[in-house]
PATI-890817 format. One record per residue: residue in three letters; x, y, z of N, C-alpha, C in turn. Coordinates in steps of 0.05 Angstrom, whole numbers, padded with zeros to 5 digits, always signed. Atoms other than C-alpha are relative to their C-alpha. Example, Ala and Ser with C-alpha at 12.3 -4.5 7.8 and 13.67 -1.06 7.14 Angstrom:
# residues 2
ALA+00018-00024+00000+00246-00090+00156+00018+00024+00000/SER-00016-00024-00001+00273-00021+00143-00015+00022+00014/
# end
This chain:
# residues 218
UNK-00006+00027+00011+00771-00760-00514+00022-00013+00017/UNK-00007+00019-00018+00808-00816-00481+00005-00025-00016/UNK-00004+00040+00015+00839-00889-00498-00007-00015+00005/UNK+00003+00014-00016+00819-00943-00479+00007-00027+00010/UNK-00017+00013-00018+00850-00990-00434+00009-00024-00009/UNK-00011+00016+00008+00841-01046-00483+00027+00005-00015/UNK-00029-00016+00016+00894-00999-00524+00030-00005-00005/UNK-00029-00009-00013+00955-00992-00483+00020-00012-00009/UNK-00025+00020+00012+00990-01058-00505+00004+00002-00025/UNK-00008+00004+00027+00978-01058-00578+00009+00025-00005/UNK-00021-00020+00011+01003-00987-00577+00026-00003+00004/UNK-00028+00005-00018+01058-00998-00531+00023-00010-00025/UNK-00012+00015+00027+01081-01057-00588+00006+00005-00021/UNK+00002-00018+00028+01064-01019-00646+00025+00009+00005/UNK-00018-00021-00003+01105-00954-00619+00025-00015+00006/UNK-00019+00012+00009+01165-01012-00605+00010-00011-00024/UNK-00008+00008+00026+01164-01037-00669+00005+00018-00026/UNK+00009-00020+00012+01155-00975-00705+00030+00010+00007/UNK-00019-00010-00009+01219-00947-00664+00022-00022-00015/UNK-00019+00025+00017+01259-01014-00681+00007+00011-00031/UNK+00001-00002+00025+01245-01005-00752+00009+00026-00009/UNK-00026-00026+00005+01276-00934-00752+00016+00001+00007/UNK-00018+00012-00017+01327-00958-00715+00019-00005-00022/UNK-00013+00016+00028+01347-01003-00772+00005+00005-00024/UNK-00007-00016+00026+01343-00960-00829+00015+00019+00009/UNK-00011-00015-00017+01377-00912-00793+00028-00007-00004/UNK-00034+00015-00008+01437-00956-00779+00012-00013-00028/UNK-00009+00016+00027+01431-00997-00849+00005+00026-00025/UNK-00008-00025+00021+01433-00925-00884+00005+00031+00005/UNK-00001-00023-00016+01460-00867-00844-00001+00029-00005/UNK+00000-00024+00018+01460-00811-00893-00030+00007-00005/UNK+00035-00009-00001+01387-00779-00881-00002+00011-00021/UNK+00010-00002+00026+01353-00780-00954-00027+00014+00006/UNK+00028-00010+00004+01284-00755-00975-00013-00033+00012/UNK+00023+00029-00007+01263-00831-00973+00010+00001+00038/UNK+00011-00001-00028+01278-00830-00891-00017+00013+00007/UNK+00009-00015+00000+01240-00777-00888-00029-00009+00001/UNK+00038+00008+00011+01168-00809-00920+00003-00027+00014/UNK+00004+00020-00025+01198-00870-00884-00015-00002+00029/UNK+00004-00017-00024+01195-00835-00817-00028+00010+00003/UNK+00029-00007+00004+01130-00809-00835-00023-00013+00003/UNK+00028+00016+00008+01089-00867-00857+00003-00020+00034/UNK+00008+00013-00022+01113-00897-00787-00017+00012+00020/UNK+00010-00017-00011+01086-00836-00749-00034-00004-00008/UNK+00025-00014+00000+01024-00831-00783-00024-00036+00001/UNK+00001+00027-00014+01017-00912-00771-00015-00008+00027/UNK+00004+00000-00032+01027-00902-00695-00029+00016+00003/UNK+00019-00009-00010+00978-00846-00697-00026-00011-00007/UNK+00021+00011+00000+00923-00897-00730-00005-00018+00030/UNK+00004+00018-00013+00929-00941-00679-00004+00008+00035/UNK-00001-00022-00027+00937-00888-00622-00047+00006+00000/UNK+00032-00007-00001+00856-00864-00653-00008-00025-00007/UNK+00021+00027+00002+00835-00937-00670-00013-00001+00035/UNK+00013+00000-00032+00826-00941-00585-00006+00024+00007/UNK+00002-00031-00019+00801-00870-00574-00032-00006+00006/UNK+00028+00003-00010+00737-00869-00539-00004+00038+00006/UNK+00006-00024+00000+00699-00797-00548-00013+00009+00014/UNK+00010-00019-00020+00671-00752-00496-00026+00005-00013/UNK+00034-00003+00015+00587-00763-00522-00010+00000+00016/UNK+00024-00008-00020+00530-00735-00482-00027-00021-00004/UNK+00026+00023+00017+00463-00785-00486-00021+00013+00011/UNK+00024-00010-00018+00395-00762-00476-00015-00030+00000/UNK+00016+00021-00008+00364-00823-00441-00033+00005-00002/UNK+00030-00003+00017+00295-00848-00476+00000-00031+00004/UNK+00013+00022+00003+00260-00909-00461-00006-00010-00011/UNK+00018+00007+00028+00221-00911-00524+00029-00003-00018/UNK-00019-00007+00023+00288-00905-00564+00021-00026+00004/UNK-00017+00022+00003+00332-00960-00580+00031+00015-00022/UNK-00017-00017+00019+00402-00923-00595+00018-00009-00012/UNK-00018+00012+00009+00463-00943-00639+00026-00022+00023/UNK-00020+00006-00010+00501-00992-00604+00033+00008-00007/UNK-00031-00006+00008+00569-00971-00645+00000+00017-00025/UNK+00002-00007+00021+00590-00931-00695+00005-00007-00034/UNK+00005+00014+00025+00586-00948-00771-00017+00008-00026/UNK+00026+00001+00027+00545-00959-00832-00012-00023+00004/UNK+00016+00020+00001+00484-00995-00833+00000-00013-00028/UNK-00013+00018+00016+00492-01055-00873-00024-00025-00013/UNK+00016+00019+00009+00430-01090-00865-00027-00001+00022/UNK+00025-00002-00019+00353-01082-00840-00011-00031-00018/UNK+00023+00022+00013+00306-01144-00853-00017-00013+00023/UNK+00013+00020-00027+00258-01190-00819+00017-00029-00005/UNK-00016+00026-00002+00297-01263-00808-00018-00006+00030/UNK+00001+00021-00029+00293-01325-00753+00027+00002+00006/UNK-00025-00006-00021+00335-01312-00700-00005-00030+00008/UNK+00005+00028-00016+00360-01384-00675+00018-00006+00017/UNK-00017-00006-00020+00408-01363-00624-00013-00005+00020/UNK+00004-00006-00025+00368-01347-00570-00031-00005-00003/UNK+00020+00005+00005+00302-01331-00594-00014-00015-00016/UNK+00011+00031+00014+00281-01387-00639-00027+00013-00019/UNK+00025-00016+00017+00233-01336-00681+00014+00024-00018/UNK+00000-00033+00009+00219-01268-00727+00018+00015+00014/UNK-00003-00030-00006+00260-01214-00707+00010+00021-00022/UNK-00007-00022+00010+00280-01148-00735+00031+00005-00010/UNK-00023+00000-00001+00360-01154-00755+00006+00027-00013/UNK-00007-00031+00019+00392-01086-00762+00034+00001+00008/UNK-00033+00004-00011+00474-01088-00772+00008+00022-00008/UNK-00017-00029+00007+00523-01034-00763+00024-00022-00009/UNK-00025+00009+00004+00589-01050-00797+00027+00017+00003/UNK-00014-00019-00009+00642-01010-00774+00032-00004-00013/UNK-00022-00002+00009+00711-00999-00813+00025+00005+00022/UNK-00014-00005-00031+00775-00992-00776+00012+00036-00003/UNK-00001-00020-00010+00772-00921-00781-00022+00013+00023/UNK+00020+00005-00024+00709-00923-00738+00007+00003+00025/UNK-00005+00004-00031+00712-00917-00654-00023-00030-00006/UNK+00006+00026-00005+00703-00988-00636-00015-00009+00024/UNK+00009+00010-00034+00673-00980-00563-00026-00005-00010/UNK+00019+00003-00004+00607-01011-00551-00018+00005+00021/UNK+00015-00012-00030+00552-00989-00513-00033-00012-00008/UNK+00023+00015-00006+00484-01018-00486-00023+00021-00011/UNK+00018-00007+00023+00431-01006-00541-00023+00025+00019/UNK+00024-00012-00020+00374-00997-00482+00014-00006+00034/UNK-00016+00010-00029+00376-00999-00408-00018-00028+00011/UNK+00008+00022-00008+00363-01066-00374+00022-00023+00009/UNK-00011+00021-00012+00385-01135-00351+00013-00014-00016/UNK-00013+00017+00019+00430-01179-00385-00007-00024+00016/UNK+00004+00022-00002+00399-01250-00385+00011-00021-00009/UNK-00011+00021+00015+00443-01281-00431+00015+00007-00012/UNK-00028-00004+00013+00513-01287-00454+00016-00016-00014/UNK-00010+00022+00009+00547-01326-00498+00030+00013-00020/UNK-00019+00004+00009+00611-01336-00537+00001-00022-00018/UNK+00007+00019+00028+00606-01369-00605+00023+00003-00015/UNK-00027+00002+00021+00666-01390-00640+00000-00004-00023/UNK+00004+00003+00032+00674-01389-00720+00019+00013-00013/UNK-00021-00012+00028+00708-01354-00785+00005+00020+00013/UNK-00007-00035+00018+00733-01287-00799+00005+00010-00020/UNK-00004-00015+00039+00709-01270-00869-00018+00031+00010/UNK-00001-00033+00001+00702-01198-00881-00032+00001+00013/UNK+00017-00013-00019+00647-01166-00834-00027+00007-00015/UNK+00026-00013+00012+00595-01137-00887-00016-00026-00014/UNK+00018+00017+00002+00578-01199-00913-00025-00018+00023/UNK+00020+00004-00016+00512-01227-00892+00011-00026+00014/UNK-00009+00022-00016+00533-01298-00871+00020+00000+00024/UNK-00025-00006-00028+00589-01262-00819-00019-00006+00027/UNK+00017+00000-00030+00525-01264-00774+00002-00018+00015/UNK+00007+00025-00017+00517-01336-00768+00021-00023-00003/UNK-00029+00024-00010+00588-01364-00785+00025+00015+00013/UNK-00017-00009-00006+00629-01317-00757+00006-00001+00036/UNK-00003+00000-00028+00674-01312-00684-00031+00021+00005/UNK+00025-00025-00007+00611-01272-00645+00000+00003+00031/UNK+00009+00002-00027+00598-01254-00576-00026+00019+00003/UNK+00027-00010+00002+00524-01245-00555-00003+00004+00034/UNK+00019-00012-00025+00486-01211-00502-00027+00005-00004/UNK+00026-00014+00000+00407-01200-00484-00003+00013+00017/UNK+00000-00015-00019+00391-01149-00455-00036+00003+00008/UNK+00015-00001-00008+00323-01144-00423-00014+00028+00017/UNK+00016-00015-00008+00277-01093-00400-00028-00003+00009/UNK+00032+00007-00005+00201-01083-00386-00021+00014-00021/UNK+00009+00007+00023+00190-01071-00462+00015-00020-00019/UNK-00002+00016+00024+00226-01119-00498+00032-00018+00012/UNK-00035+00010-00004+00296-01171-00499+00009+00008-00029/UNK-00016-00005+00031+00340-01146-00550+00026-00009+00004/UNK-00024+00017+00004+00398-01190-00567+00022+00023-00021/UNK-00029-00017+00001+00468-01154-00578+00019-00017-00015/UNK-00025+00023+00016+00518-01194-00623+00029+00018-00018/UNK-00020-00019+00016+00590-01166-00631+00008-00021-00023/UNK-00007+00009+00018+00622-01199-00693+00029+00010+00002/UNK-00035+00002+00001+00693-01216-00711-00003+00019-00025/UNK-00007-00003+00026+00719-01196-00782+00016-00013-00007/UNK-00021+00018+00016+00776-01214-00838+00016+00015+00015/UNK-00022-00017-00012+00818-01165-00793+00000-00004+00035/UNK+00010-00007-00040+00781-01156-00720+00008-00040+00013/UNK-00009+00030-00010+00812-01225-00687-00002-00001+00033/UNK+00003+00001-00022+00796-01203-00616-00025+00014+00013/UNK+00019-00008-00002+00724-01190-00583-00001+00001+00028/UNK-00003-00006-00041+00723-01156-00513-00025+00004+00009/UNK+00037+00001-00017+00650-01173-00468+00008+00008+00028/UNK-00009+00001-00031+00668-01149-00402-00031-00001+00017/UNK+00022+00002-00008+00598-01150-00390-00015-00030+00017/UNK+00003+00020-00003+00568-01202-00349-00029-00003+00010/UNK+00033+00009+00004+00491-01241-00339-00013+00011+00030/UNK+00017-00005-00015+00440-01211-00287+00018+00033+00008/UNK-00017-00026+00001+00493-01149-00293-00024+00020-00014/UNK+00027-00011+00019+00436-01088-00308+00022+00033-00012/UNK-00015-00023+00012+00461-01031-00356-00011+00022+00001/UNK+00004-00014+00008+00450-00972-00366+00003+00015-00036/UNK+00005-00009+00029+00423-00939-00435+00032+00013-00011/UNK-00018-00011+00016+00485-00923-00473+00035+00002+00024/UNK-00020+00015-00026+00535-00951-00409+00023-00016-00024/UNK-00009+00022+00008+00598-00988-00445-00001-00029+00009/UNK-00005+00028-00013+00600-01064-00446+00022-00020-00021/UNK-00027+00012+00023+00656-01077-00502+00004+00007-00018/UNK-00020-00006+00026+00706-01071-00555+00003-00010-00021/UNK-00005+00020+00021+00713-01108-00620+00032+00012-00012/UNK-00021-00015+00003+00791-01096-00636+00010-00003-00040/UNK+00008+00002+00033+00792-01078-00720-00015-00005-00007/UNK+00019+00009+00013+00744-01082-00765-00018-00017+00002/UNK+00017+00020-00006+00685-01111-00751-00032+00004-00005/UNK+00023-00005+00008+00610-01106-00747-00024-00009+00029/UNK+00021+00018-00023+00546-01118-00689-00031+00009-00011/UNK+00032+00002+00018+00480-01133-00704-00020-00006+00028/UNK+00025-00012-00024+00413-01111-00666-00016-00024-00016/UNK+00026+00018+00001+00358-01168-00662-00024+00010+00012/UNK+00026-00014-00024+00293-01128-00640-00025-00015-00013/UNK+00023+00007-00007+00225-01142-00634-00027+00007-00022/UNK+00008-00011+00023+00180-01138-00696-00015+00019+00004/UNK+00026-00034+00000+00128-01079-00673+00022+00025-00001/UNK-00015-00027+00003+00198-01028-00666-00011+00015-00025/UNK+00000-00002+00020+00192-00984-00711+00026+00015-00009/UNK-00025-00005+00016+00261-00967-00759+00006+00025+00001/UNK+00004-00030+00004+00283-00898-00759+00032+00001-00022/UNK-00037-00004+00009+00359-00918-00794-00017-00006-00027/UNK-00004+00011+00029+00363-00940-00875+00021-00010-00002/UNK-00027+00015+00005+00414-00981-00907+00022+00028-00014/UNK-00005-00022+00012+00472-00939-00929+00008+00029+00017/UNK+00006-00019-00009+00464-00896-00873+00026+00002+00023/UNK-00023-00001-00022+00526-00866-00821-00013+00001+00026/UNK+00006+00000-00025+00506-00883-00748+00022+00014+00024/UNK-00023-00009-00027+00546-00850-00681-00020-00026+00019/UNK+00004+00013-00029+00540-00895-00616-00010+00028+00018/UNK+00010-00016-00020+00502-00863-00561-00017+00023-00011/UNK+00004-00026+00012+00473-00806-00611-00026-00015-00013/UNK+00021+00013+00024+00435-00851-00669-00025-00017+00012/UNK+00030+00025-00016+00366-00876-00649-00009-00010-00027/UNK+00007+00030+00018+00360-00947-00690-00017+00005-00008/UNK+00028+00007+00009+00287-00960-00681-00012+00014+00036/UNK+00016+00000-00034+00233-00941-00625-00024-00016-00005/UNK+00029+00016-00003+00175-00976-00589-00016+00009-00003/UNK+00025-00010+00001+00108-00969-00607-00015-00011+00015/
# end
């Protein structure tokens, strides 16, 4: 396991402010109590959320054509048929992971192929599991293309996640389970596929990135 690079600063900050703040109790009450103690503690165990909110885990992938795998990890939140009017202007398949901020946050490319299309959609940040987060919320989208299908990639903001990292960019080709971004806290991304897939997740259900196969082609 490993951090990752978006990390460094908000720990950096954290672990200064965290220090500060024992600093100051410290100095405003110098006689070490039980309460410094659980003080001291709850900053420690603080730092170490925010140390594993950016950990990115050492996962093996068995590359599959037919298999369309978890972009992130989470709970699935929501299968249905809908009109996609982003990109594709029709039916597709919407399947969302919603991911808590105990979750790893890295993202990775569903399938392998081309990215034809990128965008950056500005909006709210109400809480992530609701359904309307899809289509009013901050979002950043990707399609990714192949020579079975385009499947559209949409990270989502949240009431928490206020920063969405695409480092990914258009005619850029991925590889199956390759990162291409971060969503920083709580948040959620939602798969647009192609109505013949067929589902292999349920609602309800715990997904891993790079491990969980979504849906495959038939």
């Amino acid at each position: 396991m490993k951090i990752h690079k978006e990390g460094y600063p908000t720990i950096l900050v954290t672990f200064l402010v965290f220090a500060l703040l024992a600093f100051i109790a410290n100095w405003l009450f110098p006689a070490q109590t039980y309460y410094h103690a659980v003080f001291y503690g709850i900053l420690i165990c603080l730092q170490i959320f925010f140390i594993r909110f950016f950990r990115v885990p050492n996962r093996s992938i068995e590359i599959n054509e037919n298999h369309i795998i978890a972009p992130a990890d989470g709970e699935i939140v929501v299968i249905e048929e809908m009109i996609e009017t982003e990109f594709f202007k029709g039916k597709r398949k919407q399947i969302s992971i919603f991911m808590s901020p105990l979750n790893v946050h890295v993202n990775y490319a569903p399938v392998e192929g081309k990215i034809i299309y990128k965008k950056h959609n500005p909006g709210r940040f109400l809480v992530a599991w609701l359904p309307k987060s899809s289509t009013e919320n901050e979002s950043h989208s990707i399609v990714i293309e192949n020579n079975k299908a385009q499947i559209l990639v949409k990270q989502i903001a949240g009431a928490v996640a206020r920063r969405i990292v695409c480092h990914a960019t258009e005619q850029q080709v991925l590889s199956q389970g390759e990162e291409f971004g971060i969503i920083k806290f709580g948040s959620r991304v939602d798969l647009y596929l192609p109505l013949n897939v067929e589902v292999k997740v349920k609602i309800g259900q715990q997904v891993r990135a790079k491990k969980t196969v979504i849906a495959e082609f038939v």
